[in-house]
C-alpha positions in Angstrom: 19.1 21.1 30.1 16.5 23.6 30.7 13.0 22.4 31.9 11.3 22.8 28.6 14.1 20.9 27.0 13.8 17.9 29.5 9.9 17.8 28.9 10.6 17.3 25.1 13.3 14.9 26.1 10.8 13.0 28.4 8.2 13.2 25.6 10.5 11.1 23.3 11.1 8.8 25.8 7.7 7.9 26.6 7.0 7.4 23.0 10.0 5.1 22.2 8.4 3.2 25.4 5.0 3.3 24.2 6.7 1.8 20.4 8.6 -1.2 22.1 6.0 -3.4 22.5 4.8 -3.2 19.0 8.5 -3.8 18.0 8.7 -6.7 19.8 5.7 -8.1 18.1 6.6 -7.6 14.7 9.9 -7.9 14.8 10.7 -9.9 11.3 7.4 -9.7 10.5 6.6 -8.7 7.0 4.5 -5.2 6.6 3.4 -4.5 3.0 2.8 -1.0 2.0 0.7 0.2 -0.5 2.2 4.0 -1.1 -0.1 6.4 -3.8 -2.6 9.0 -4.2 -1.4 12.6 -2.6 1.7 11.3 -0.4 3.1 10.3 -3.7 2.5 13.4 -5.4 4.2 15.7 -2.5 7.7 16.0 -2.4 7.8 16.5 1.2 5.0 14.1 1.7 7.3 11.3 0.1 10.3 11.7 1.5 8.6 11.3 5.4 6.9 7.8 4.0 10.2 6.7 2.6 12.2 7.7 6.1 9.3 5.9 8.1 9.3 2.9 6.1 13.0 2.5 6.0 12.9 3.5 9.9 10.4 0.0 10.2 13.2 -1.6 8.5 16.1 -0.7 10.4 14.1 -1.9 14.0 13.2 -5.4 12.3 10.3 -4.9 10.3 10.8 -6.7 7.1 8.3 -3.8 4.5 7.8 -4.0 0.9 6.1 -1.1 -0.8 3.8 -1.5 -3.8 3.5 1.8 -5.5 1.1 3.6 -7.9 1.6 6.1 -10.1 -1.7 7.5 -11.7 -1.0 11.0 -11.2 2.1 10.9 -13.4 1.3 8.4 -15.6 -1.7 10.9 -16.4 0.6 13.8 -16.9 2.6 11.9 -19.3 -0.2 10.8 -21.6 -1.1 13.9 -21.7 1.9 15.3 -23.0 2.0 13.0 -25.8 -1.9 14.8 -26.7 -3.9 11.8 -25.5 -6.5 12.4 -22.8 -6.9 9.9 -20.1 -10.3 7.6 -20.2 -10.9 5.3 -17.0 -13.8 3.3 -17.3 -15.4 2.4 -13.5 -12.4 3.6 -12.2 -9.8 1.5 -14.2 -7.4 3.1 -16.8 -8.6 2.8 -20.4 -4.7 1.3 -21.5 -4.3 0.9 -25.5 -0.8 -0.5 -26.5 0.5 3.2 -26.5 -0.9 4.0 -22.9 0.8 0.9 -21.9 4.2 2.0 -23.3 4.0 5.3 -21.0 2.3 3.7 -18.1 5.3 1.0 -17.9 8.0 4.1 -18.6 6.6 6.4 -16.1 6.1 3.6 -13.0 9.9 2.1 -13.7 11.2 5.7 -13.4 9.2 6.0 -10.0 9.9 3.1 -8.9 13.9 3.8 -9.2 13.3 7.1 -7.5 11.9 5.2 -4.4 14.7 2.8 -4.6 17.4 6.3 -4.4 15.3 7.6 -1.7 15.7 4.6 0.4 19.2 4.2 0.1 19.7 7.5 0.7 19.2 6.6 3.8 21.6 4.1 4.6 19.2 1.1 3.1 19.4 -1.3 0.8 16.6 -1.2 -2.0 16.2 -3.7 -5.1 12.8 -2.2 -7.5 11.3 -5.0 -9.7 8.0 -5.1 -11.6 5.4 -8.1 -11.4 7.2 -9.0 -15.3 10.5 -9.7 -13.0 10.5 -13.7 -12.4 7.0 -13.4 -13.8 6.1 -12.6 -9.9 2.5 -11.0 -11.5 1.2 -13.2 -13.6 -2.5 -12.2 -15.3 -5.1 -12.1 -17.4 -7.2 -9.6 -19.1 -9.1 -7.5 -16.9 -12.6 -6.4 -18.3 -15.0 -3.5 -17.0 -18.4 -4.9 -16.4 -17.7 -7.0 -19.9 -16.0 -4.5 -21.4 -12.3 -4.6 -22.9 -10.5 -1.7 -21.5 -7.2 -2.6 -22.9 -3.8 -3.8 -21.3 -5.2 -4.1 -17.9 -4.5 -6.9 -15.7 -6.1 -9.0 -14.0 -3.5 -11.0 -11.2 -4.0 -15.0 -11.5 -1.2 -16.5 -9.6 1.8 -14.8 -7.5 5.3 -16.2 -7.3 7.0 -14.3 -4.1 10.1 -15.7 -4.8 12.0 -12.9 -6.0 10.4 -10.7 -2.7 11.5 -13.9 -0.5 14.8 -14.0 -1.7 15.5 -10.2 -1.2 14.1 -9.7 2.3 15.7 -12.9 2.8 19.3 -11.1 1.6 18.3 -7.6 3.9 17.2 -6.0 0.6 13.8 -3.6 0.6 11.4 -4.3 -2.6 10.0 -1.8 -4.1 7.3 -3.2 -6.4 5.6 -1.7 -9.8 2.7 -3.0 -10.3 3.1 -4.5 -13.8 2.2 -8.0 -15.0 2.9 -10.2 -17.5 0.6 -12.3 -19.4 1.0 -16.1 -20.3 1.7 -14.8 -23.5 4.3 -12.8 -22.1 2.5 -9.6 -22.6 2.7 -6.6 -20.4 -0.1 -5.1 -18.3 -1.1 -2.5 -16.2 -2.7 -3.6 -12.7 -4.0 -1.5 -10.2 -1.4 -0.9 -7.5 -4.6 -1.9 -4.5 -5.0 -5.1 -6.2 -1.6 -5.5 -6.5 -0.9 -4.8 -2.7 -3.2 -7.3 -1.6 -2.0 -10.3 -3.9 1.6 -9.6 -2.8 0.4 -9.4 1.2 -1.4 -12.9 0.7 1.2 -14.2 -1.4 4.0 -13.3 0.8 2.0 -14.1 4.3 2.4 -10.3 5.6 1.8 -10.0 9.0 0.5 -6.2 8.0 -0.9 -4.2 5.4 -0.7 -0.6 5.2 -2.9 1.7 2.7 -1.9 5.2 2.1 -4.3 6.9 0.4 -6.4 10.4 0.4 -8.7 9.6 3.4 -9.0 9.5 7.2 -9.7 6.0 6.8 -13.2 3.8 6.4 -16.2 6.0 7.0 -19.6 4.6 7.2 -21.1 7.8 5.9 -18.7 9.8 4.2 -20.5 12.1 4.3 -20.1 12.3 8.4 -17.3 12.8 9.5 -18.2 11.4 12.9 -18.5 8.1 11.5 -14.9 7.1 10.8 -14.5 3.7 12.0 -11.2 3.1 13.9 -11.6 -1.0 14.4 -13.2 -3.0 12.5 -13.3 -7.0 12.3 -13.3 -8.6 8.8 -17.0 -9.9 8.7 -18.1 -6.7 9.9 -16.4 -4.5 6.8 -17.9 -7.5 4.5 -21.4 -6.6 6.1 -21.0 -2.9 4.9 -20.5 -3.8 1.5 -23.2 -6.3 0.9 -25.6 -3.6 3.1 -24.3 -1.0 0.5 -22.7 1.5 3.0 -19.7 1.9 1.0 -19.1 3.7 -2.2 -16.8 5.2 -4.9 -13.8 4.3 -4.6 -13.5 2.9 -1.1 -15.7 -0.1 -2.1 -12.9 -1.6 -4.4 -10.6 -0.9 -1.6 -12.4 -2.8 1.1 -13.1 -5.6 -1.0 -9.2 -6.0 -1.3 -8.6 -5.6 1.9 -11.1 -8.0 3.2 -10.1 -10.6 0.8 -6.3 -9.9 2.1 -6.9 -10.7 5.6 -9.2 -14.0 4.6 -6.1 -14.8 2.8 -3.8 -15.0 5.7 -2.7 -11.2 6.4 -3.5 -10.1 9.7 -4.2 -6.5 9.7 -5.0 -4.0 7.4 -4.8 -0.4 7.8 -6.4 2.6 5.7 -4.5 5.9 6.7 -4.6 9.0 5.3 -0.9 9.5 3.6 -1.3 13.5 4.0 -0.7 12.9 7.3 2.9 13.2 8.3 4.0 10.2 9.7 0.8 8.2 9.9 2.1 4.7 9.2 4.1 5.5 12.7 1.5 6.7 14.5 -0.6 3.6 13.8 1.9 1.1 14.2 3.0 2.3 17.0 0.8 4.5 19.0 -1.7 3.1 21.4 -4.3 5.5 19.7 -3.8 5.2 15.9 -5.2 7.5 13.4 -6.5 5.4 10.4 -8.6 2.2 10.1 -7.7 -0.8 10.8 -9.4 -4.1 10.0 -8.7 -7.7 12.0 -10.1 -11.0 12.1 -13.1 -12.0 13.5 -11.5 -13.8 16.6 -9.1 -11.2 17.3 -9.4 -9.3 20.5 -10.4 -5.9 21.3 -7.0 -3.4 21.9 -5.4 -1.5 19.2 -2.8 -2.6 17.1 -1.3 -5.4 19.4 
């Protein structure tokens, strides 16, 4: 071994040594994912969040994804001559839209679970209609009906449970059913969260098209690395946060003041970020604790 190859040796040997510690805390600890936006789209992109996720399974993480699927479901509607119509950011879903919508996230959701077990894992894909694990009501828009969108009213984690339980991964489409027994879209963030609280995850990871939680998003300088729970709730009643982060944050403080005890917002363009935030020192996305939690990274 040359000295350049015993550098790069070294390298990995520091970071597997910088990882253990984060190992040992959350070995068997559930970590929800929330996988979307561009990371979903990429080819490339998806198969390093599948291999990272499946790598926190095989040294004792216990993950379960939630996916989305906007992108495609778009592309599909399309094809059939309809144009997609969101309304504050939620998918305008007639009976029609529904029909794709619940096609196109089954046949990613079995892609995920092929990916996975690709690499030597287990995987089981359900939807929120499976055991009724998603059960919902209507969701309206500021009063207004926007179709079969759902609105989650009670979780039964069962099914998720009794698959980690068995050394299975979940991989979750967010689709609910109705106490009518009709279907309905939900938005894969809400989604996330409702899973995380309902399944006490120790974790939970966003992927989506950002650094992370900016205070200005407009400067760049002010991406916010830590931030406790009654400090991201002060941003959004002081109206620092916008768009489509606003949604976000709200779920993801109402996730950790139901039980969970991290969330992170990473930027899922970035190779390997879940990793690097887990288990790094450093981190490169956002992450948001409890109030009483001490200062230090992800431990």
């Amino acid at each position: 071994m040359n000295e350049v190859e015993m550098k790069e040796a070294l390298n990995k040997a520091e970071t597997l040594v910088e990882a253990l510690p984060y190992i040992q805390k959350f070995n068997r600890k559930i970590i929800v994912v929330k996988y979307g936006g561009a990371a979903m789209v990429d080819e490339n992109l998806q198969r390093n969040v599948i291999r990272d996720v499946t790598l926190l399974k095989l040294v004792g993480f216990k993950p379960i994804i939630v996916h989305g699927g906007g992108k495609e479901i778009s592309k599909w509607v399309e094809k059939t001559g309809k144009k997609s119509e969101f309304i504050n950011g939620l998918r305008v879903t007639d009976a029609e839209t529904m029909e794709i919508a619940e096609m196109v996230l089954n046949k990613v959701n079995k892609r995920l679970v092929s990916m996975v077990q690709e690499l030597g894992v287990k995987a089981i894909g359900v939807t929120g209609k499976d055991g009724e694990m998603l059960n919902v009501t209507k969701k309206l828009s500021n009063g207004q009906d926007i179709g079969y969108v759902g609105e989650i009213k009670k979780v039964d984690p069962k099914i998720l449970l009794d698959l980690l339980e068995k050394d299975f991964l979940p991989i979750v489409a967010p689709i609910g059913i109705s106490d009518e027994y009709e279907t309905y879209n939900i938005n894969a963030d809400d989604a996330a969260c409702a899973v995380a609280k309902a399944v006490g995850a120790e974790k939970l990871a966003f992927l989506t098209d950002v650094d992370g939680l900016y205070k200005d998003f407009n400067d760049k300088d002010s991406l916010i690395t830590r931030i406790a729970v009654s400090d991201a709730e002060n941003l959004i009643s002081g109206g620092f946060i916008g768009g489509g982060m606003l949604p976000k944050l709200t779920g993801c403080t109402d996730a950790v003041r139901g039980g969970v005890s991290r969330v992170h917002i990473l930027d899922g363009r970035i190779p390997h970020c879940l990793l690097l935030e887990i288990f790094t020192n450093s981190g490169v996305g956002t992450v948001i604790t409890r109030d009483e939690e001490d200062e230090g990274h992800n431990l």
